[in-house]
ROSE-4610 file (N, C-alpha, C; in Angstrom, 1 decimal, always signed):
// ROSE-4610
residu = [X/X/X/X/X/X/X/X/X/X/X/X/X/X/X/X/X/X/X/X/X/X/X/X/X/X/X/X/X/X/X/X/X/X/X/X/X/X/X/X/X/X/X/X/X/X/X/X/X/X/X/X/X/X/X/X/X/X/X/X/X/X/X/X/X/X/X/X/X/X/X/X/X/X/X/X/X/X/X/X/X/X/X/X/X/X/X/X/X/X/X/X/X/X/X/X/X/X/X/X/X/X/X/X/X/X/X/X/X/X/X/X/X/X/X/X/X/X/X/X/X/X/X/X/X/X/X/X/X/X/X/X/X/X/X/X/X/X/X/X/X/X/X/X/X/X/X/X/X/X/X/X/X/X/X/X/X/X/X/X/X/X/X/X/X/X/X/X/X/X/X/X/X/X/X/X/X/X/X/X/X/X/X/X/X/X/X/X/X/X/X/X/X/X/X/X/X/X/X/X/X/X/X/X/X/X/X/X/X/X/X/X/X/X/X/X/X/X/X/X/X/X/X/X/X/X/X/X/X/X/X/X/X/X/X/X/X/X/X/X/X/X/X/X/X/X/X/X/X/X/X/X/X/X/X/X/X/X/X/X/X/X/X/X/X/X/X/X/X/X/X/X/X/X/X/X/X/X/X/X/X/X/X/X/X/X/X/X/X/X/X/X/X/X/X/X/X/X/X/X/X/X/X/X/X/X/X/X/X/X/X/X/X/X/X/X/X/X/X/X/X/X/X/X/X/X/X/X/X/X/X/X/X/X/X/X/X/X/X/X/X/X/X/X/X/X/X/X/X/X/X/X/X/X/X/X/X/X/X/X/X/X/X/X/X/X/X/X/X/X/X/X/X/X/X/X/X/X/X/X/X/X/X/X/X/X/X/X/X/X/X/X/X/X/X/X/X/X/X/X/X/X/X/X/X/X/X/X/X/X/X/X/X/X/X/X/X/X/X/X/X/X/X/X/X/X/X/X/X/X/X/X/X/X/X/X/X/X/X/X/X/X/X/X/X/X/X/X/X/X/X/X/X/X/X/X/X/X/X/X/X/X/X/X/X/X/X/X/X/X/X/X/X/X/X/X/X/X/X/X/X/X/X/X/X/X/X/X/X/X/X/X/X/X/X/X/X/X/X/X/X/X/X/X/X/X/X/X/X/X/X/X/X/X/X/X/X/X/X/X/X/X/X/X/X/X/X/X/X/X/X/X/X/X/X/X/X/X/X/X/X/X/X/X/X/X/X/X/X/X/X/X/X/X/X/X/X/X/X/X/X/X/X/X/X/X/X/X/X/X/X/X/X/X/X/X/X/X/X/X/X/X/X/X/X/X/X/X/X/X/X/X/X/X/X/X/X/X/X/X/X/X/X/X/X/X/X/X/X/X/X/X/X/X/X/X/X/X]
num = [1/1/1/2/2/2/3/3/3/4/4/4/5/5/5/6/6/6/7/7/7/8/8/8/9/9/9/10/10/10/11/11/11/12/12/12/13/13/13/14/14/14/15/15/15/16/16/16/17/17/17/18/18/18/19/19/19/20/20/20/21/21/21/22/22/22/23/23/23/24/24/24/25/25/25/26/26/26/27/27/27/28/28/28/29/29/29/30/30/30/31/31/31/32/32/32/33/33/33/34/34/34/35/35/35/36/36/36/37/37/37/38/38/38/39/39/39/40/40/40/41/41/41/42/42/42/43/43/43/44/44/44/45/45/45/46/46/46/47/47/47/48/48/48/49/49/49/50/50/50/51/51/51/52/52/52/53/53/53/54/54/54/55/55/55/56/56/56/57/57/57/58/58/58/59/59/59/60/60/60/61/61/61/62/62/62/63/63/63/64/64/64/65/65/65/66/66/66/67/67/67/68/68/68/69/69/69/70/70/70/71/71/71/72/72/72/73/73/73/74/74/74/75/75/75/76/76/76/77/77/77/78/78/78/79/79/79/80/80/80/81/81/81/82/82/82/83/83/83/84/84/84/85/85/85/86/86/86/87/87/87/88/88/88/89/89/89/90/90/90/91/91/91/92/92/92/93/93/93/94/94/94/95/95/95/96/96/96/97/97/97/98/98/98/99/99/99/100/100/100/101/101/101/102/102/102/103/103/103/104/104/104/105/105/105/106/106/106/107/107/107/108/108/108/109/109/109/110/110/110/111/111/111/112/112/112/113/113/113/114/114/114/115/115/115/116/116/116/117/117/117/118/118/118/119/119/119/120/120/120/121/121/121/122/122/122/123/123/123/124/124/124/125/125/125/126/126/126/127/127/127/128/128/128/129/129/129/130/130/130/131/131/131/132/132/132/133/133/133/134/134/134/135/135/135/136/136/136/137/137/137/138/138/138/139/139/139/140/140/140/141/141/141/142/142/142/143/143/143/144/144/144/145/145/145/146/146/146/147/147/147/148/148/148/149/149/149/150/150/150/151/151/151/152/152/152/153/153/153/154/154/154/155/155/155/156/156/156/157/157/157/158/158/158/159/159/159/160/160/160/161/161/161/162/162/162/163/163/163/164/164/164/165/165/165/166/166/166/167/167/167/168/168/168/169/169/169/170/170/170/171/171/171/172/172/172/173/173/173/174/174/174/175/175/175/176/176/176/177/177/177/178/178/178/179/179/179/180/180/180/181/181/181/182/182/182/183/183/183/184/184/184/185/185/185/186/186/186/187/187/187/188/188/188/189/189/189/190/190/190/191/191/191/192/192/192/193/193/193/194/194/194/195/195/195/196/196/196/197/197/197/198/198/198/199/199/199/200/200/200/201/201/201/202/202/202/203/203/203/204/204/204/205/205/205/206/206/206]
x = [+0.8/+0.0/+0.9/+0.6/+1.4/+1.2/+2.0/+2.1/+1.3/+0.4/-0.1/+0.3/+2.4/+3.4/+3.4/+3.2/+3.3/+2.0/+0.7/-0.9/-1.1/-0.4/-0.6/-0.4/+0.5/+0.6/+0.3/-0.4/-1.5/-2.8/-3.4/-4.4/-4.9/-3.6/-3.6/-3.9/-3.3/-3.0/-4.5/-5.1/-6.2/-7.9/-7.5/-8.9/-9.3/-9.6/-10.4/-11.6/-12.9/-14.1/-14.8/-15.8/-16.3/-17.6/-18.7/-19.5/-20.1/-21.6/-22.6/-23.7/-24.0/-24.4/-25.4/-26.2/-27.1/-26.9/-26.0/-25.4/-25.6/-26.4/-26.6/-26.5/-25.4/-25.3/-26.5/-26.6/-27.6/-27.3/-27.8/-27.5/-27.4/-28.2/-27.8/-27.0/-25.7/-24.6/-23.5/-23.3/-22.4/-22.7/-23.6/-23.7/-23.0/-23.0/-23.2/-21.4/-21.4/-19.8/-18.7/-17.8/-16.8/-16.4/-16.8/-16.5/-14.9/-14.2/-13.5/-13.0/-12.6/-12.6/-11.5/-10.7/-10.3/-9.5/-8.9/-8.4/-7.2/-6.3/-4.7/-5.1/-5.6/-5.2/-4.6/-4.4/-3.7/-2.6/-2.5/-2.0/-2.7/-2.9/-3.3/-2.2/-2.2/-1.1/-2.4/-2.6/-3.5/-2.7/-1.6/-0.7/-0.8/-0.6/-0.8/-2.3/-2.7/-4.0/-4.2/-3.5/-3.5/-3.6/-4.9/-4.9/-4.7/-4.3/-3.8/-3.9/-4.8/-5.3/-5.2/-4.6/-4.2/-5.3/-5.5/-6.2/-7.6/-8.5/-9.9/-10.4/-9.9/-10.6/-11.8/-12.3/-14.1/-14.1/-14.2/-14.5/-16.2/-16.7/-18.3/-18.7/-19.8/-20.4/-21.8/-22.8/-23.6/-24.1/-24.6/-25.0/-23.7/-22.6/-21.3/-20.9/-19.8/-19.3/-18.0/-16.6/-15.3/-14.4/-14.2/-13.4/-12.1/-11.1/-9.5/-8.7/-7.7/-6.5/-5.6/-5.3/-5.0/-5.4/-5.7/-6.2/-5.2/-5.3/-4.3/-5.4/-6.0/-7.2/-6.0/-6.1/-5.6/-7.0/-6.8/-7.7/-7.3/-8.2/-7.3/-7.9/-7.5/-7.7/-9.3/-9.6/-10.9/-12.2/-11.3/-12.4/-12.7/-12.3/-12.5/-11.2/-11.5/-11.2/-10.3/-9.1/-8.8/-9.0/-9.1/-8.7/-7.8/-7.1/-6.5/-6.2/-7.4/-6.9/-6.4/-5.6/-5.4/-5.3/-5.4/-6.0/-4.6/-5.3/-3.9/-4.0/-3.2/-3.1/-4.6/-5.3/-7.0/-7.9/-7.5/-8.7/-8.5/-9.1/-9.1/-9.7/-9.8/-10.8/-12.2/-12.9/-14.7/-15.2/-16.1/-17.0/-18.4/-19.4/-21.0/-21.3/-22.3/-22.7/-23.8/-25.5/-26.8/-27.5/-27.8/-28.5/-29.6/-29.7/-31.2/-32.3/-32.0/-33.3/-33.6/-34.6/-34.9/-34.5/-33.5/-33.1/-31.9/-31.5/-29.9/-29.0/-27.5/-26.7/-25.6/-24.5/-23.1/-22.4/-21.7/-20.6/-19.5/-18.1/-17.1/-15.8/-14.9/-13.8/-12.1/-11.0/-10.1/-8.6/-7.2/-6.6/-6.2/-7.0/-6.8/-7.6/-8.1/-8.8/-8.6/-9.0/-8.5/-10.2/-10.7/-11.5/-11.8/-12.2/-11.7/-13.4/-13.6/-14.7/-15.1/-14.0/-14.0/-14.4/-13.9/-14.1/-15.6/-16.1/-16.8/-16.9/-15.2/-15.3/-14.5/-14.8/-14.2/-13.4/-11.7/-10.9/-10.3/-10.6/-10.9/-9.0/-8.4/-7.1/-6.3/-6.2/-5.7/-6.9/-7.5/-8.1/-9.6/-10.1/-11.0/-12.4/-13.8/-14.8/-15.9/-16.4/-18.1/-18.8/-20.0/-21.0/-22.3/-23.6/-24.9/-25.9/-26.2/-26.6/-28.4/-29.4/-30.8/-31.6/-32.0/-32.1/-31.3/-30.0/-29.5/-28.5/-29.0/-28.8/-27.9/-26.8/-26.0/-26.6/-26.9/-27.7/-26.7/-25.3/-24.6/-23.0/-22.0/-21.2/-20.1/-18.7/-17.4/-16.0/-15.6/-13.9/-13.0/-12.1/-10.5/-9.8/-8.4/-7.1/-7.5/-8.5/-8.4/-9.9/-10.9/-11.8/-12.3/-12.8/-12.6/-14.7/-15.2/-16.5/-16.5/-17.2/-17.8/-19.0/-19.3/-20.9/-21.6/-21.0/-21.6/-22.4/-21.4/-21.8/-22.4/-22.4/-22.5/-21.9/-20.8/-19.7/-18.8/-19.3/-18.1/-17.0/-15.4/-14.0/-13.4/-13.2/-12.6/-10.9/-10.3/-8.5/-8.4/-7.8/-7.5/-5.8/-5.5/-4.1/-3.7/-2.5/-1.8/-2.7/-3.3/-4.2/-5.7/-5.5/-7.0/-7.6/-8.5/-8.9/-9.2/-9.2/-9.4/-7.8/-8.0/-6.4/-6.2/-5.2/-4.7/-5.4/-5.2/-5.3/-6.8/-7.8/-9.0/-9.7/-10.7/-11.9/-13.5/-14.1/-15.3/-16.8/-17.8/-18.5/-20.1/-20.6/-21.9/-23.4/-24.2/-25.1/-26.5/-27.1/-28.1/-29.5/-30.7/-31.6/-33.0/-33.5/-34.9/-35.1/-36.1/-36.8/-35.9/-34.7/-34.1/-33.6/-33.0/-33.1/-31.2/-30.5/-29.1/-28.6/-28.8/-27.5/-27.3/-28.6/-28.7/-28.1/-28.6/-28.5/-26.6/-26.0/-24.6/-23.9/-24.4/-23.6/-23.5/-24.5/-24.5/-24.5/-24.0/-24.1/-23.1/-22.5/-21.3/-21.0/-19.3/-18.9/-18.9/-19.1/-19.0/-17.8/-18.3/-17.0/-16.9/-15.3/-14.9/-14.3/-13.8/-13.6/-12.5/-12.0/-10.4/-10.8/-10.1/-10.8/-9.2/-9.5/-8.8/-7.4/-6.6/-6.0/-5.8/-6.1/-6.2/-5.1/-4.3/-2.9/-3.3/-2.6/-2.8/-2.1/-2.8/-2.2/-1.6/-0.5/+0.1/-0.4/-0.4/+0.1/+1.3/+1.3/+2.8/+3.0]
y = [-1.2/+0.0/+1.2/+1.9/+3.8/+4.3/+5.0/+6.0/+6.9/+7.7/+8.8/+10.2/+10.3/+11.1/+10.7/+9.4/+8.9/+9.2/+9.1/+9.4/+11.0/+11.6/+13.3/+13.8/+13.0/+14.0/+13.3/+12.1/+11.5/+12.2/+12.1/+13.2/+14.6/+15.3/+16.5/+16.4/+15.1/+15.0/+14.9/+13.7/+13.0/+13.7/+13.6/+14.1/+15.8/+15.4/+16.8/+16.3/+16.8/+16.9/+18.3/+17.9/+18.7/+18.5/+19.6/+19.4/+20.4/+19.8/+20.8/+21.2/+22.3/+22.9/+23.7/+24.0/+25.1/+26.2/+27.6/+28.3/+29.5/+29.8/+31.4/+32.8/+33.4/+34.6/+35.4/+36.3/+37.3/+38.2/+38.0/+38.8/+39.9/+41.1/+42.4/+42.8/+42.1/+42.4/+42.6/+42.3/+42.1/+43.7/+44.5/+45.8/+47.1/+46.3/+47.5/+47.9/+48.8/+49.2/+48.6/+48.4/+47.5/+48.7/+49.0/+49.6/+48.9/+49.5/+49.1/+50.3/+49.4/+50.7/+49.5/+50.4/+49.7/+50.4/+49.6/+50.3/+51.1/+50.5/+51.3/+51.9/+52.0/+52.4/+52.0/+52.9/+52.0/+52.3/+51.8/+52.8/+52.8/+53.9/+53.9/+54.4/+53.3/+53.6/+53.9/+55.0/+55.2/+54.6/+54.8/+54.9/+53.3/+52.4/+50.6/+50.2/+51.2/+50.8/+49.7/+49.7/+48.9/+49.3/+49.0/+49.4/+48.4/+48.9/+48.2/+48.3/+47.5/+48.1/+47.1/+47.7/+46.7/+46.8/+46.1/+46.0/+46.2/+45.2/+44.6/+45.4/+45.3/+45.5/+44.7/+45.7/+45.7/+45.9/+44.8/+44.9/+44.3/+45.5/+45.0/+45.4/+44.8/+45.0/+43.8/+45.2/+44.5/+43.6/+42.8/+42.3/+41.4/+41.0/+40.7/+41.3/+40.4/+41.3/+39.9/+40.7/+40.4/+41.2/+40.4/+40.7/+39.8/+40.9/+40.4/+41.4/+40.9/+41.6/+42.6/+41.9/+42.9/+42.5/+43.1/+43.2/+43.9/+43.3/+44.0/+43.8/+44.9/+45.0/+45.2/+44.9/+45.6/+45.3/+46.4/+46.6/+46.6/+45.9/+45.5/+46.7/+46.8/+47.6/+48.3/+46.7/+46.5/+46.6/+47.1/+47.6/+46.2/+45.6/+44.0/+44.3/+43.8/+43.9/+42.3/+42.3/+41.4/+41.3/+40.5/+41.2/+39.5/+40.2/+39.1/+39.9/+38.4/+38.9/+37.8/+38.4/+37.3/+37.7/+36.0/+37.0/+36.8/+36.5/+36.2/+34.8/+34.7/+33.3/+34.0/+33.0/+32.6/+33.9/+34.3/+35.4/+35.0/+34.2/+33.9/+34.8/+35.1/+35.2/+35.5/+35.7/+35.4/+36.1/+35.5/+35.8/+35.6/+36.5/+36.4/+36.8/+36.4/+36.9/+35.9/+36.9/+36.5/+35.6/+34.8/+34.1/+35.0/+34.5/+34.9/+34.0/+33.1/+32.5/+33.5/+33.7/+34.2/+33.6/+34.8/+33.4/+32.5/+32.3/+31.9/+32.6/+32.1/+32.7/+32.1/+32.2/+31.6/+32.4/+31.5/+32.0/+31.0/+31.3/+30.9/+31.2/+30.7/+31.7/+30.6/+31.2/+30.6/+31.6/+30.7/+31.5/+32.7/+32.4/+33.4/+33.5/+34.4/+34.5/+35.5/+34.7/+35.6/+35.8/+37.1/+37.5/+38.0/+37.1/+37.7/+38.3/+39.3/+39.5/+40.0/+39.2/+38.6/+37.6/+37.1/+35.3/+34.7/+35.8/+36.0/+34.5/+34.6/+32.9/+33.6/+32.9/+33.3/+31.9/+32.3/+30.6/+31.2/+30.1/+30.0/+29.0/+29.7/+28.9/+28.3/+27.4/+27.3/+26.7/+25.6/+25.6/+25.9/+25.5/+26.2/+25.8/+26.5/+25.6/+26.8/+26.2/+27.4/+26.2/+27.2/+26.7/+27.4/+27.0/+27.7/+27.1/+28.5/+28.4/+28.8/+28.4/+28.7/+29.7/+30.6/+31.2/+30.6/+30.9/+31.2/+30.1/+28.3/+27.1/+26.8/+25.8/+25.6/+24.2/+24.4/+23.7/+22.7/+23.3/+22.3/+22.7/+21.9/+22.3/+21.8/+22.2/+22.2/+22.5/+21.2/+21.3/+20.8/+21.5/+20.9/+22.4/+22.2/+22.8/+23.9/+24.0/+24.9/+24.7/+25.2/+25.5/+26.4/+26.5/+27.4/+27.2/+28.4/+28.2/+29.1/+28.7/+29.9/+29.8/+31.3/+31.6/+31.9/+31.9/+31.2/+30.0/+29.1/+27.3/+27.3/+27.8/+27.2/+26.5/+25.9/+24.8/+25.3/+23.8/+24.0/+23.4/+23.7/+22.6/+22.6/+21.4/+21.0/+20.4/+20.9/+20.2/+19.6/+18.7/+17.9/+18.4/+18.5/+18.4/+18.9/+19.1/+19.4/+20.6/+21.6/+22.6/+22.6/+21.3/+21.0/+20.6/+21.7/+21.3/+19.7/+19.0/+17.6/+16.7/+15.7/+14.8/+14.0/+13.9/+13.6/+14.1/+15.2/+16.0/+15.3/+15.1/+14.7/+16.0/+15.9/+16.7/+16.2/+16.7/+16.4/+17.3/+16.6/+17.5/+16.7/+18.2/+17.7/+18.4/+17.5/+17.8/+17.7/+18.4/+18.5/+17.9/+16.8/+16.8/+17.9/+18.2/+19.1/+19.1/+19.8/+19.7/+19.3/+18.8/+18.5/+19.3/+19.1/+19.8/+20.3/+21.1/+21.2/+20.8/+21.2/+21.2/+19.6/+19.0/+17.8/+16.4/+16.7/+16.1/+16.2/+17.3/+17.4/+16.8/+16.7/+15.9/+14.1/+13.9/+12.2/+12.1/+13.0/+13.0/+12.4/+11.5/+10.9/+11.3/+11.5/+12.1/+11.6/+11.8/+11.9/+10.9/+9.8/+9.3/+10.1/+10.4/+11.4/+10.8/+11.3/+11.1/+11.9/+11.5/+12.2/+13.1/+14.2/+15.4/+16.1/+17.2/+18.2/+18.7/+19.0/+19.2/+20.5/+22.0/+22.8/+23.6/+24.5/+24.8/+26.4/+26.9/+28.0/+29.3/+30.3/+31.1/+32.5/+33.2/+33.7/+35.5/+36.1/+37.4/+37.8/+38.7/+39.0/+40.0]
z = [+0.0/+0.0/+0.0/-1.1/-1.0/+0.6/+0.5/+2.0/+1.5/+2.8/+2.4/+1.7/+2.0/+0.8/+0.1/-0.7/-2.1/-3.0/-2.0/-2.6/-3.1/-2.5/-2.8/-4.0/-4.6/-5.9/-6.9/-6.5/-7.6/-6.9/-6.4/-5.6/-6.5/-6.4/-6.9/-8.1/-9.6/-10.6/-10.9/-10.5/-10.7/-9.9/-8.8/-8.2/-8.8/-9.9/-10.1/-10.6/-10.1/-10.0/-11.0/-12.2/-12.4/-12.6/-11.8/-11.1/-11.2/-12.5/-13.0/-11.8/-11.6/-10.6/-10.4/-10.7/-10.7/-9.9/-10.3/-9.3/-10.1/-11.0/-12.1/-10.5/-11.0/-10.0/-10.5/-9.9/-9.9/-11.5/-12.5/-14.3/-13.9/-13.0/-12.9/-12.8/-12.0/-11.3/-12.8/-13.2/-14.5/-15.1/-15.0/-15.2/-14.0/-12.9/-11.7/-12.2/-11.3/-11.0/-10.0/-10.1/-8.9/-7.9/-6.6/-5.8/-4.8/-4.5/-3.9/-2.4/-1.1/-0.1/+0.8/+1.5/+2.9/+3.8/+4.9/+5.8/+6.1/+5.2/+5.3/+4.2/+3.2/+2.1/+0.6/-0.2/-1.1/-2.0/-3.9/-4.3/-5.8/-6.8/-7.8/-9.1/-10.2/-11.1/-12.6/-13.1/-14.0/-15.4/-15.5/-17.0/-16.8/-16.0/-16.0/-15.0/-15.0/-14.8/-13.4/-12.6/-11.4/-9.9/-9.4/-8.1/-7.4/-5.9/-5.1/-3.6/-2.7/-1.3/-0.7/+0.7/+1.8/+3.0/+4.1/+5.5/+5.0/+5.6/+5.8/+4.1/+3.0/+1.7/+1.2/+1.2/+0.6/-0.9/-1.8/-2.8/-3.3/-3.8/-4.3/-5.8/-6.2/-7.4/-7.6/-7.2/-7.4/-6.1/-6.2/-5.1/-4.2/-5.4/-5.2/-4.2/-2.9/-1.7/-1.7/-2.1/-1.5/-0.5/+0.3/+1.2/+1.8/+1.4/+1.8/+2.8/+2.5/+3.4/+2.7/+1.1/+0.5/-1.0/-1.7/-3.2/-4.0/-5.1/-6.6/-7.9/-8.7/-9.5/-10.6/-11.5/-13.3/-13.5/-15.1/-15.8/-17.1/-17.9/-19.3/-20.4/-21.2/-22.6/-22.6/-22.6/-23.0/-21.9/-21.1/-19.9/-19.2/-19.1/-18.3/-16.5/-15.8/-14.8/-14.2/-13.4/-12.7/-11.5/-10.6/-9.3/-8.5/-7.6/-7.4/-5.6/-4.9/-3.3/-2.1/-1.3/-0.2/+0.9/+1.9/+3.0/+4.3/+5.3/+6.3/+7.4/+8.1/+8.8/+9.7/+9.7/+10.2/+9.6/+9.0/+8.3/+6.4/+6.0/+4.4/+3.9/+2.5/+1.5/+1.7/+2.1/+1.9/+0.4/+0.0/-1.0/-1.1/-1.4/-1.5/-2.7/-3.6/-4.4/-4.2/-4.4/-4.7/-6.1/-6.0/-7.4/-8.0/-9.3/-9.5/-8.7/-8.3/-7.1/-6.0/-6.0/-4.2/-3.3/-2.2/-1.3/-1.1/-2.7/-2.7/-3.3/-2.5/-2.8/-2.9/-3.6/-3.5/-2.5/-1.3/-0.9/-0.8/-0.2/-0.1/+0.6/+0.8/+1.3/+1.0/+0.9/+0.8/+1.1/+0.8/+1.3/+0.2/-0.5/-1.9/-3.1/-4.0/-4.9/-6.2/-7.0/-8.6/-9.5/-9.3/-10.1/-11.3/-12.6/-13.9/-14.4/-14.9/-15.1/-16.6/-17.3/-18.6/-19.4/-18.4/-18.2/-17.1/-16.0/-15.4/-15.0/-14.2/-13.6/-12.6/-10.9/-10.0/-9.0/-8.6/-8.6/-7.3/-6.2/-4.9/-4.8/-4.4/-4.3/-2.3/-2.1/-0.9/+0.3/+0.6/+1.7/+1.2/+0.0/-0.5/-0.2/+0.0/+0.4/-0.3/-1.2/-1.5/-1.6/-1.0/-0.7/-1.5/-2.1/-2.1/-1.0/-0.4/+0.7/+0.0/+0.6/+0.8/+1.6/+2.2/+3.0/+4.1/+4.1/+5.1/+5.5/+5.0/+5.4/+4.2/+4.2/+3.5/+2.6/+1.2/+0.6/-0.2/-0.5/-1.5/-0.9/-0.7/-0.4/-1.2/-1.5/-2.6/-1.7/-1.1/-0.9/-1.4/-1.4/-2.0/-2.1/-2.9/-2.8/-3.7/-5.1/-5.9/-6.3/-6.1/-6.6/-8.1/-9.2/-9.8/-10.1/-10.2/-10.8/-11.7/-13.0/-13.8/-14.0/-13.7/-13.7/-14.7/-16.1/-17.6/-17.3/-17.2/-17.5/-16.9/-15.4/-14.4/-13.6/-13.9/-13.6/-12.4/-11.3/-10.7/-10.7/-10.4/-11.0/-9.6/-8.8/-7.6/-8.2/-7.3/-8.1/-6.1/-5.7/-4.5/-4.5/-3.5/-3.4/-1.9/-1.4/-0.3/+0.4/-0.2/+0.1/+0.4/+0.4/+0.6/+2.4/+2.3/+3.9/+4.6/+3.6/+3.9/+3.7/+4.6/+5.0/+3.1/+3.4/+2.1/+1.2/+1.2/-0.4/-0.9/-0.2/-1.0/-1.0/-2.2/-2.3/-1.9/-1.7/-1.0/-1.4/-1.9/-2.3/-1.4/-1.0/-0.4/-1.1/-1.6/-2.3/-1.7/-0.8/-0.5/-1.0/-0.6/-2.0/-1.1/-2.0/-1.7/-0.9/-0.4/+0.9/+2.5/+2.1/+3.0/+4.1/+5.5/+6.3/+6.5/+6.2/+5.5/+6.6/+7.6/+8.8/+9.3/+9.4/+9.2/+8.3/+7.4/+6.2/+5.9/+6.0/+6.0/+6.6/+7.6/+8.9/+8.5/+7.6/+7.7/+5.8/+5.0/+3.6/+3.2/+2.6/+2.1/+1.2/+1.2/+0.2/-1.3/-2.6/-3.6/-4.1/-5.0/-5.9/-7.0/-6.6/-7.5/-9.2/-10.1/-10.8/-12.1/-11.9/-13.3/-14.0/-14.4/-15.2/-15.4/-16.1/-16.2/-15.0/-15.1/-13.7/-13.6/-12.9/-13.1/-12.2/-13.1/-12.3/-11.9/-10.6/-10.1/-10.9/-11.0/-11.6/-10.7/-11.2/-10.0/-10.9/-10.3/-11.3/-11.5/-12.6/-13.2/-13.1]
């Protein structure tokens, strides 16, 4: 039998999960404006188009609500937006954004996040877990090392590895059925056989 150091970086290679979802963000939002605010401050470069803010940063749009430690935004040509934030030892990432359902919403948090709003896909790096929640109760749940969703397809993409809140680099996904009672139901839901896919590598900025 492999040692649990030998399983990991087959783990990483193999456990990626892709995992159609019903998760449509809120369509208004893709019009509003990206507001950004925080505590220390920041810095703004107009001629490369890159802001940059450190301490408890509030980034919103729309019904959309991120919040980090420190954020770096470029802005490309074409008026498309990056953002790329992280957070610090016990304070990660969080992310909200509302569905068009009444009532639901995506959230998430991790030790890092890259917002393309081009691509209008949002990639959950480090310790990663989103969830859609129902009024209030956590209806579907998504762990592992790199999460990536886009809110086109709908699709969510799980990658397993060393980052993952679960022992040996597994991924774990919990799927709620109807009517069901979440808090409940989570507690005794078994995890998901996963299945080989894509292997999706982290991307850093330049």
């Amino acid at each position: 039998m492999k040692s649990n150091q030998t399983l990991l970086p087959t783990l990483a290679l193999l456990a990626c999960l892709l995992l159609a979802m019903p998760a449509h963000a809120e369509r208004a939002d893709a019009q509003k404006p990206l507001n950004i605010s925080s505590d220390k401050g920041g810095r703004v470069d107009v001629v490369k188009q890159r802001t940059e803010f450190n301490g408890n940063v509030i980034l919103s749009k729309g019904t959309m609500l991120l919040k980090a430690e420190r954020l770096d935004v470029r802005e490309a040509s074409d008026g498309f937006f990056q953002a790329y934030a992280s957070g610090e030892a016990g304070k990660p990432v969080s992310f909200r954004q509302a569905r068009d359902v009444p009532g639901e919403a995506i959230e998430g948090h991790a030790e890092q996040l890259e917002y393309d709003t081009r691509s209008d896909t949002i990639r959950f790096v480090g310790n990663a877990v989103v969830r859609r929640t129902r009024s209030g109760a956590v209806a579907d749940e998504v762990t592992g090392a790199v999460i990536l969703y886009d809110n086109r397809t709908e699709v969510f993409s799980v990658e397993g590895g060393q980052t993952s809140p679960h022992p040996n680099g597994r991924v774990r996904v919990v799927l709620m059925p109807r009517g069901a009672s979440a808090p409940e139901a989570a507690a005794s839901a078994p995890p998901l056989t996963l299945q080989p896919s894509t292997v999706l590598q982290p991307r850093k900025p330049s």
